[in-house]
N, C-alpha and C positions, 0 to 999 in steps of 0.2 A: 719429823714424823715420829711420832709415840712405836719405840721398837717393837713393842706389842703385836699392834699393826701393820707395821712393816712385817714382820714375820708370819702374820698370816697370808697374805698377801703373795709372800715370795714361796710359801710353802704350797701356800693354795694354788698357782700357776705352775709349780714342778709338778703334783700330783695331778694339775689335771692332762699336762703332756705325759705325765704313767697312763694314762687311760687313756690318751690320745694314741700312744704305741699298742696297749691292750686292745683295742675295738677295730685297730687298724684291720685288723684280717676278718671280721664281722662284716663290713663296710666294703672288704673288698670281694668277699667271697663272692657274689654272684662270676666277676672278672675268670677268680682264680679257680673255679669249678667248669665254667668255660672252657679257660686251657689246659688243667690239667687233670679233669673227667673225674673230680672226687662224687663220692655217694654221700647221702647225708648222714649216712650213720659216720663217713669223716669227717664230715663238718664238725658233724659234735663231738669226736674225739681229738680236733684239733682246739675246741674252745674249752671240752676238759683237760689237755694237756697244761695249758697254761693254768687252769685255777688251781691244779693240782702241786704243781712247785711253787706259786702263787702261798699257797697255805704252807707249804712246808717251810719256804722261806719268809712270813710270816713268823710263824712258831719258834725259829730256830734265830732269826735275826733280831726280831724282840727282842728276845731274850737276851742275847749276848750285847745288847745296847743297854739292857738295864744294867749287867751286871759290870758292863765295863766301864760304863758313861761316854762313852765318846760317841757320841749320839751324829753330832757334824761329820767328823768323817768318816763313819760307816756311809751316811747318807752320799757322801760325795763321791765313796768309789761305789757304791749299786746304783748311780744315777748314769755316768759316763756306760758304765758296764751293757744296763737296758735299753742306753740308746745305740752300741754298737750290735746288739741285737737284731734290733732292728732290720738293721745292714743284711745280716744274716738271713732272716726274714726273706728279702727281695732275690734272698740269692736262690733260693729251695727249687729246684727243679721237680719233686716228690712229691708225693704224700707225705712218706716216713723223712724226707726233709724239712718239710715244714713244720711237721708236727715236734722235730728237736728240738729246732728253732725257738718255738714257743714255749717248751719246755723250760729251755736256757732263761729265757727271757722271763718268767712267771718267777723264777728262781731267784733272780737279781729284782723287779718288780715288787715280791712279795714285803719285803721286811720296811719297805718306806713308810705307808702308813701307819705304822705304830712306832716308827722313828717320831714322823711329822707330829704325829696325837701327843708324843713322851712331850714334848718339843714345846708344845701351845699348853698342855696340862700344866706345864714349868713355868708359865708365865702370865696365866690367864688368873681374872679372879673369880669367885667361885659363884657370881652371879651372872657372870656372862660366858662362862666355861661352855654350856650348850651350844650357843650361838658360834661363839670363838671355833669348836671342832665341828660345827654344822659346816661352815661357810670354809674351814682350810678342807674337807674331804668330800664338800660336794659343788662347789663354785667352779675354782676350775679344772675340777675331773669333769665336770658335765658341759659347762660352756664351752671349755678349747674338747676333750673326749666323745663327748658326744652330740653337740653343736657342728662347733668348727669342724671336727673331724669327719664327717661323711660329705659335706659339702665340696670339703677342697680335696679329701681321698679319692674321692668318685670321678669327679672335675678332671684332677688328675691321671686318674689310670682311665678317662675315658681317651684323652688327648695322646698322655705319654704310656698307657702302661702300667698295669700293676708293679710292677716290680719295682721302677722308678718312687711312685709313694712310698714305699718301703721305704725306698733310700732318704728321701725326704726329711719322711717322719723322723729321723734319728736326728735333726740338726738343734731343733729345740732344745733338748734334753741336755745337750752338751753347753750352751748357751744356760741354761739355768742353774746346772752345775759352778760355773764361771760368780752368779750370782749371791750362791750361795756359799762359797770360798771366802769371796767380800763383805758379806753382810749381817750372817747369821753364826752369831755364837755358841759353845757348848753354855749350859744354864750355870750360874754361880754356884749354884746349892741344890742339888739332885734328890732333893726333898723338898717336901711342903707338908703342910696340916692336912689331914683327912679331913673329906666332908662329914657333915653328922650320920650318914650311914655307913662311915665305913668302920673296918674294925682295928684301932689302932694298937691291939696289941700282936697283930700281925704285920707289922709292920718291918721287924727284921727276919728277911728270908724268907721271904714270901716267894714259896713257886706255883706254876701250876694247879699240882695235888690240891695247892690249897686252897687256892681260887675256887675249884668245886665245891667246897661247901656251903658255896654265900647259893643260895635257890636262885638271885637274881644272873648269877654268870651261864646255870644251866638253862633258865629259860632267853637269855640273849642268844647261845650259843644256837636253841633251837629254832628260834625264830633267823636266824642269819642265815642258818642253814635254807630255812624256806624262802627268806628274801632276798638272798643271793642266786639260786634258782628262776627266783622271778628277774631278776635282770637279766641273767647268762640266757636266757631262755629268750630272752627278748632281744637283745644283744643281737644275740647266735642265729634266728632261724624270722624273725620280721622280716629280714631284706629280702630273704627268699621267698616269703609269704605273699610277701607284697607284689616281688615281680613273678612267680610262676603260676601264682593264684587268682590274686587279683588282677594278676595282666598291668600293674603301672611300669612305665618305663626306670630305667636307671633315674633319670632327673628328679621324678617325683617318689620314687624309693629313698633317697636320700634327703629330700624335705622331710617327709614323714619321720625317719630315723633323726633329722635332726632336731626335731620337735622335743624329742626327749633329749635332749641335753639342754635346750631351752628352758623347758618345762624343771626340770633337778638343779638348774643354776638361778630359778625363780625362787623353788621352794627352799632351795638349801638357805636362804635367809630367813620365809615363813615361818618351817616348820620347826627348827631347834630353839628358834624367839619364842614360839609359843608355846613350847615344851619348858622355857626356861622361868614362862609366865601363869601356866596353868598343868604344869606337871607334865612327867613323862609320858606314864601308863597311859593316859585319857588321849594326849596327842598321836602314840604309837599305835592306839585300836584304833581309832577313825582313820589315819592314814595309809595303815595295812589293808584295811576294808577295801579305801579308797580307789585302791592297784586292783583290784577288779575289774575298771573300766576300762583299760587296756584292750585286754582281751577281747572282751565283751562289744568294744567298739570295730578293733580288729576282724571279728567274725559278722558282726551281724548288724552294721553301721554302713547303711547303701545309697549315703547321699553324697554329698561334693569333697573331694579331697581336704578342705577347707575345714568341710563341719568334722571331717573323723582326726583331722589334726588338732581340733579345739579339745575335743572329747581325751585324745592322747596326751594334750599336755595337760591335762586335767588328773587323769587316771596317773602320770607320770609322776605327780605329787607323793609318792608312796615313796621313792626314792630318798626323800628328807628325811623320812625313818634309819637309813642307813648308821649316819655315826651318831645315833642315838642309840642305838642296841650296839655299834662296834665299838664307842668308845666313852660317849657321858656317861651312861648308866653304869659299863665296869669300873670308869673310872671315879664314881661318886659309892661305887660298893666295895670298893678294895684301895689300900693305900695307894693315892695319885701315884708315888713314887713310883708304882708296878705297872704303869700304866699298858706301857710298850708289850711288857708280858702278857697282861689282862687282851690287849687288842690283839696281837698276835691269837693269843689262845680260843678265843670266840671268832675273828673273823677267819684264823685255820682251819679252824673244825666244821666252819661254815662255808669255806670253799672246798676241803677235800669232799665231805658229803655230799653236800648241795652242787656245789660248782663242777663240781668232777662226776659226778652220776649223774648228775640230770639233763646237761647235753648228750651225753652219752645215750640216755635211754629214750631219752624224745629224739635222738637223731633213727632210731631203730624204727619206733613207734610210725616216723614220719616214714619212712621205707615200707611200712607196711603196713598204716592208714590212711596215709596220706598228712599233708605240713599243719592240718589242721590239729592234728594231735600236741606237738609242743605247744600251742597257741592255748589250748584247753588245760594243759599242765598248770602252764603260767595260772592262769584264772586260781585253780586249788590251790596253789603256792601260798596267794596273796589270802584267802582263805582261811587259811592252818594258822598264817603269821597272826593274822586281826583276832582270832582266838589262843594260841599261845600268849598274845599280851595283856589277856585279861591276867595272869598269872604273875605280873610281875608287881615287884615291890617299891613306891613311891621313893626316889631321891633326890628330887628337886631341892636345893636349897627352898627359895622362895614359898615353894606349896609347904615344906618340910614348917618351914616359921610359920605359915601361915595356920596350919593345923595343932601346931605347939601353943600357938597362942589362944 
């Protein structure tokens, strides 16, 4: 097998058991509010705990992977680390326990995906680069995350236990770790050529500071921030929607919830192919719009479980947007080499904001309007993004030749 491949493959099934340990406490919340009588404004401060070291260690483990290169084994000690987390997770007797928990865990969790992005940017070519980081940051975060993971969490902590999933969940991670000790290398050459938008005389020492000044990092940064909200929103407070509202039982809350992981591990091959065939901008407004229908079916969609899961994997499609604003577009605006810095710095600043205030504030909201309020957030999240992306600047190879020409 072409290593290429091989390593999307193994990267793309580590991250998507990161997201299978992230959603585990979304998935189980109905369980863990049962026995241990959280309000929702905890709910949402146990789902902005994590985004919140989530982004921090993002920003700060990026970083120290670009400047060091040792890209592998960072990865291999934050992967052991999030799955003993986990562990930690099943133990929380609190509130203010489990919300450590999470903490810890967001902590170790954060800095992987702009390892994985650094990792596949090093190795991919530059006309299939979209597709290459669609399919390693949203395959299997969505199919084992958000798929797999409600079906057998629920399954689970109906029979054994919340706590026990907990324990569970932690055995993968370690298991992939093992995989990736064996199989995946640091990259030869910790450089490559810039795409035609990037700017190569920023090429030595490139921090931060200076990523802000390309327009296309601040307009990623702020649409992340909106469409990271739109998922922790959905994430966080569906399962609850579903069953306190709607009245479904636990079985058909977690069909529903696993629709979208269905749905993000369809599109994550559509939507970055077709970004990589007809441009960013064009694929990122229509699919931000898209996430509309979430909501919108969520609320006011009164026919068969069947038809509002059709409409859900539909509207879920918006999710493909993800490592197009977290990581093609920084990484086709800024020297590849920065990659890990570039993703850290956009999807940091898009979980501490977005990720960390917006469960937060729709957890209040729903305290004091009732659950239908985050469900209405979501809908304007998806909104702001589909219009922040009129604002961004074409980097498609392909489109790029094809306009030159």
């Amino acid at each position: 097998m072409k290593y290429e491949t091989k390593l999307i493959w193994i990267l793309g099934i580590t991250f998507g058991f990161v997201f299978f340990d992230r959603n585990a406490a979304a998935f189980l919340m109905p369980f863990i509010t049962a026995d241990l009588k959280f309000t929702n404004q905890q709910v949402g401060l146990i789902a902005s705990a994590l985004s919140f070291t989530w982004a921090l260690g993002g920003l700060i483990g990026g970083s120290v992977s670009d400047r060091t290169g040792k890209r592998k084994t960072t990865l291999l000690v934050l992967i052991i680390a999030f799955s003993l987390c986990s562990v930690v997770s099943g133990l929380a007797a609190s509130f203010v326990a489990l919300f450590l928990a999470r903490l810890l865990m967001g902590l170790f969790e954060g800095p992987i995906m702009p390892i994985c992005h650094s990792l596949i940017v090093l190795e991919s070519d530059a006309a299939t680069r979209g597709h290459n980081m669609g399919v390693t940051q949203n395959f299997g975060s969505n199919l084992l995350g958000s798929f797999v993971a409600p079906l057998v969490l629920v399954a689970l902590a109906t029979s054994l236990g919340w706590r026990t999933s907990f324990f569970i969940a932690a055995a993968p991670g370690l298991v992939m770790a093992l995989l990736i000790a064996k199989y995946v290398h640091e990259p030869k050459a910790d450089a490559m050529p810039s795409s035609a938008s990037a700017t190569p005389s920023a090429a030595d020492g490139m921090g931060p500071l200076a990523m802000l000044k390309h327009g296309n990092i601040w307009v990623c940064i702020l649409m992340c921030i909106f469409m990271v909200s739109w998922m922790v929103l959905g994430w966080a407070f569906l399962p609850l929607y579903y069953t306190k509202v709607r009245n479904f039982t636990a079985g058909d809350m977690s069909i529903l919830m696993s629709v979208l992981g269905l749905s993000a591990t369809f599109f994550s091959f559509v939507v970055p192919r077709l970004s990589d065939k007809y441009g960013r901008k064009p694929v990122v407004v229509v699919f931000n719009l898209i996430g509309m229908l979430v909501p919108l079916a969520v609320l006011y969609f009164q026919g068969s479980l069947w038809g509002l899961a059709a409409l859900i994997f539909v509207g879920w499609s918006a999710s493909g947007t993800m490592p197009l604003l977290m990581g093609t577009i920084p990484s086709e605006t800024i020297p590849p080499r920065y990659i890990a810095t570039a993703v850290g710095l956009v999807m940091g600043l898009g979980e501490i904001i977005g990720g960390v205030s917006s469960p937060a504030i729709a957890g209040s909201y729903a305290d004091a309007y009732g659950l239908q309020a985050p469900v209405l957030m979501q809908m304007g999240c998806a909104i702001i993004a589909a219009i922040l992306a009129l604002f961004l600047t074409e980097t498609a190879p392909s489109k790029l030749k094809r306009v030159a020409a």
